[in-house]
N, C-alpha and C positions, 0 to 999 in steps of 0.2 A: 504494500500500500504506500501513499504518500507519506515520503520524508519526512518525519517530527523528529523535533527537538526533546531526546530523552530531561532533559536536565530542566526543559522551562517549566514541566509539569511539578516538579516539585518546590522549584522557588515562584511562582506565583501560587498566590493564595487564593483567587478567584477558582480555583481549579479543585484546590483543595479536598472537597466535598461534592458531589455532583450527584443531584437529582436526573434519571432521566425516565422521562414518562415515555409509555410503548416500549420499554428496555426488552422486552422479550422477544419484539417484530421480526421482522426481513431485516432491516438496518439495525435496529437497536442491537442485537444480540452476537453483531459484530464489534458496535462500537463499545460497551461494557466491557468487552478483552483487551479491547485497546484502552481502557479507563483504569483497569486492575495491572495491566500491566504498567502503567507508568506509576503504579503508585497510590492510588486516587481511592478514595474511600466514595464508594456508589452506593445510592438508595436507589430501585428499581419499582415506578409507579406503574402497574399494570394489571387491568381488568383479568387477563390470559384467557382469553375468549379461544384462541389456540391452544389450551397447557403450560406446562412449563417447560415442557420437554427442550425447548431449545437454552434455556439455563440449567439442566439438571447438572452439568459437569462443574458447579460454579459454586454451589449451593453452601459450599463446606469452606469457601474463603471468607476470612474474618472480615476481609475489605466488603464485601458484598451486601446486603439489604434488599431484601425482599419485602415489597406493602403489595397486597393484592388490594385495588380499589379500583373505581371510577372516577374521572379528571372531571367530571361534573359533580361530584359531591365536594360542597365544600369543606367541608369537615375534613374528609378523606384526605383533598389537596393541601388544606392548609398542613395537615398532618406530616403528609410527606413534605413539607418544606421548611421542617424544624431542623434548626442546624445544619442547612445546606445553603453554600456561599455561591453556587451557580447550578442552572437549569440548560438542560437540553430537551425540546420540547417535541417528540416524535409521536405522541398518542394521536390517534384520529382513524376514520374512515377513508382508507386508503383505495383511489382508483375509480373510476366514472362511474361502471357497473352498481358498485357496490354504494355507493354513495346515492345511488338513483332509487335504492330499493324503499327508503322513507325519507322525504325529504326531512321533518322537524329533527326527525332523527340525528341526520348527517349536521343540520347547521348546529345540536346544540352539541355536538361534538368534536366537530370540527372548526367552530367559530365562537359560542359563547362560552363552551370551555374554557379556550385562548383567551377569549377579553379578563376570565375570571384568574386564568393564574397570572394573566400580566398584573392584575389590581393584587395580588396576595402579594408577586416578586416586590412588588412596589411597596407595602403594606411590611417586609420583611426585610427590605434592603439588602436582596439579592442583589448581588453586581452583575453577573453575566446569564441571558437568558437568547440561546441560540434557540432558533423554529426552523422546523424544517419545511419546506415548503417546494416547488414543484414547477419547472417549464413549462409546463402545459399552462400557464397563465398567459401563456404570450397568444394561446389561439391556434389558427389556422392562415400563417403568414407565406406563405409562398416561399419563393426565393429570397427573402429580406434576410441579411445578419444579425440575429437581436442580440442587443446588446442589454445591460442591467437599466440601463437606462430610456430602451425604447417601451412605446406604449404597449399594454395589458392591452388583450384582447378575448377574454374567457371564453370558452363555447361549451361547458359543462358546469354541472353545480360543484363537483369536486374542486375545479379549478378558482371558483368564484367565493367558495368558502376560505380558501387560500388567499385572496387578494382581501379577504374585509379581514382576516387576520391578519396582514402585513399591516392592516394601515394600524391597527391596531399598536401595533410592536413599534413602528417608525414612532407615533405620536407620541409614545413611552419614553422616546431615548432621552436619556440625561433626566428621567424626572425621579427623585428619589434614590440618584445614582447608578439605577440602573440599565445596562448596555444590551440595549438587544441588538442581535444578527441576524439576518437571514440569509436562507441556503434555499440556491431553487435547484432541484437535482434535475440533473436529466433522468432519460429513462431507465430504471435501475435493472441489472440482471444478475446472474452468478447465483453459487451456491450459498446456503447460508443453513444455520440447524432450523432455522423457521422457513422452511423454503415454498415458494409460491411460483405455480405454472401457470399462475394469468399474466405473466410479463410476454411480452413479444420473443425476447430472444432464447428466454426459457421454455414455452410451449412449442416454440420453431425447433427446439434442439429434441427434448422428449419424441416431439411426434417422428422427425428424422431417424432416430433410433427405433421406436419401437413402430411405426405402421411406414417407417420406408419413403414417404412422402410430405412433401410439405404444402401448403397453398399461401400464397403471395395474394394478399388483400390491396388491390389497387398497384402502390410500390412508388408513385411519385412521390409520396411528403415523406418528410425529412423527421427523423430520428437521432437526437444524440445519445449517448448510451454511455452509462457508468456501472463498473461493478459495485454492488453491495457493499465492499472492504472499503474501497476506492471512498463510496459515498460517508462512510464512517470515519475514514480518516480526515476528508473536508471538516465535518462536526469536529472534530477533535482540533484545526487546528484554529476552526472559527473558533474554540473556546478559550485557549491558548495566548491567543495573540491581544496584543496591547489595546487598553479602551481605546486610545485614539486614533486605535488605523481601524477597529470593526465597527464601532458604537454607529447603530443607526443605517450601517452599511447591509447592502443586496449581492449578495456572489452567485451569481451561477457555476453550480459545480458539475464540470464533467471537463471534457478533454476536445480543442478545437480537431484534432485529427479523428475523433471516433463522432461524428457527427456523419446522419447514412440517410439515403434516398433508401426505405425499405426495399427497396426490388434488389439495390447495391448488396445487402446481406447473402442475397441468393450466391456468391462469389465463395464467400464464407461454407456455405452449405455444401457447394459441389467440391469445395478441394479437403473437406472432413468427411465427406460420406459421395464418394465419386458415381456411389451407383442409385443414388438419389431421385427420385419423381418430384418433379416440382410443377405444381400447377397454376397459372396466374389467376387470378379470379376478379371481377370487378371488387370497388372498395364496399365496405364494409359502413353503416352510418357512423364512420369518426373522420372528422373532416381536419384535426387535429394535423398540424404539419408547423415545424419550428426549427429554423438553421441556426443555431446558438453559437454566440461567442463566450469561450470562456478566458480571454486574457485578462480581464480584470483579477480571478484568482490566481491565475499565475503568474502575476504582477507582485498583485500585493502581499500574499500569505505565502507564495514559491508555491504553491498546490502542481505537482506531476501526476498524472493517475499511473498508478503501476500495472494494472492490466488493459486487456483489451478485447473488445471484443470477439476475436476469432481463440485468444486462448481463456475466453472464457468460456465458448460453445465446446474448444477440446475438453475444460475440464470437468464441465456439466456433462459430455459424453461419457467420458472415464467413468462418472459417480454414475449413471443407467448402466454402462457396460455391466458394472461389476456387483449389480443385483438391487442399487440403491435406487427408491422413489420409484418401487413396481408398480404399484396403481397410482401411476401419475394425475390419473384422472379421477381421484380423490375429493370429496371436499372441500378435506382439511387444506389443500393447496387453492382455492380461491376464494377469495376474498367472499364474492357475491355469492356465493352456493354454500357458504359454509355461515354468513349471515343469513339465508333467506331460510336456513334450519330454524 
């Protein structure tokens, strides 16, 4: 993953202690390794609508903290944010599908939640409160390079619950001290112990292995793509770094080279699995298309992603090869079918 500074995590204090709500997710249960490894004493806010299963190997580290709650109780929140000096904010209704299945549901999860831990971080004189947050705000922009600074253009609720928590976070900065960031990921893939096959390059790789075939949903809009790890390490170094270079600040995280015209992946697919069926299909209703720039993070934080995505489809292969994630078409692995239970 991206380059951190082993040494800053222990002499900043902002760091010290780290609430992260969703710590059990796709991303979270990556970044919590990276949390315990540099040191850091973690409380982990999370409903586990999944299990635990993706923390079970963690359970026995002294650094660690378990609260099983919901980010809409406020009892629950304020609770988990007794003696923690920064927040990484990962809980929510993750992905169009699933976010479409109740509306009240998603916004008071996805949006009045946020407004209520920003008013407790403020209320507690938490210093650093990262959110994580999501590309897909830009829309369905054609060929345009967006940058952190072009306009929002949402074409989903998922997306638009994401931008009324940005403003949220932005209005916050510097009030009561505390530094919010935001992280818009790209499209996230790879392995992780909470693993999910409603990603594009995750359900492209399962189906390739096991029925031989793929289909190509349209293929002209534009896809950037970040691994899991990759996306955890961004969090970690938005946490890291000094009030005065993040406070208030918008990073897009991913990697300007791994930005894809969906059809371009088909490249990917035929030089890992040569004897491959690939079928083009008209698109699919996501009209969702976003050519991202990310030098802003690699400007200011040094962010490199260290994988990519063709050695992330080898290594999502390896794990089907060798018997892992049999019933891909599972549930537990989307989002939307494993809520609509």
């Amino acid at each position: 993953m991206s380059s951190i500074d082993t040494n800053k995590t222990k002499e900043n204090e902002s760091v010290s202690k780290v609430l992260v709500t969703g710590g059990a997710g796709y991303i979270g249960c990556h970044l919590i390794r990276i949390l315990l490894e540099r040191g850091c004493k973690v409380r982990v806010l999370d409903s586990f609508l999944f299990d635990q299963h993706s923390l079970d190997n963690l359970k026995d580290n002294p650094n660690l903290e378990i609260m099983v709650g919901d980010i809409r109780h406020m009892e629950e929140l304020a609770s988990s944010l007794e003696g923690v000096s920064s927040v990484i904010h990962l809980a929510g209704i993750v992905g169009d599908p699933a976010c479409n299945l109740e509306k009240q549901v998603t916004l008071s999860i996805n949006y009045e939640a946020t407004r209520l831990l920003v008013d407790l971080c403020k209320y507690n004189n938490i210093k650093r409160l990262v959110f994580a947050s999501t590309c897909s705000v830009y829309g369905a922009r054609g060929e345009e390079i967006l940058t952190e600074e072009s306009p929002i253009s949402p074409i989903s609720l998922y997306a638009e619950t994401k931008i009324r928590s940005e403003e949220i976070l932005l209005k916050a900065a510097n009030e009561n001290s505390l530094e919010p960031v935001i992280v818009r990921f790209a499209t996230v893939y790879g392995l992780s112990r909470r693993m999910r096959f409603d990603l594009v390059l995750n359900i492209l790789t399962a189906k390739a292995v096991h029925e031989k075939k793929i289909r190509i949903y349209g293929g002209v809009q534009w896809r950037p793509l970040i691994h899991a790890k990759d996306a955890a390490a961004a969090l970690m170094l938005c946490l890291e770094a000094s009030g005065d270079v993040v406070c208030g600040e918008i990073f897009n995280a991913g990697s300007n080279q791994e930005n894809y015209r969906i059809k371009d992946l088909e490249k990917i697919f035929v030089k890992l699995f040569p004897r491959i069926n690939i079928e083009h299909v008209p698109p699919m209703n996501d009209e969702r298309s976003y050519n991202v720039s990310f030098d802003k993070i690699t400007s200011v934080l040094g962010f490199t992603p260290q994988e990519t995505a063709k050695r992330g489809v080898k290594e999502l292969k390896d794990s089907l090869l060798k018997g892992n994630f049999a019933d891909y078409l599972a549930d537990k692995y989307y989002n939307v079918k494993y809520l609509y239970k």
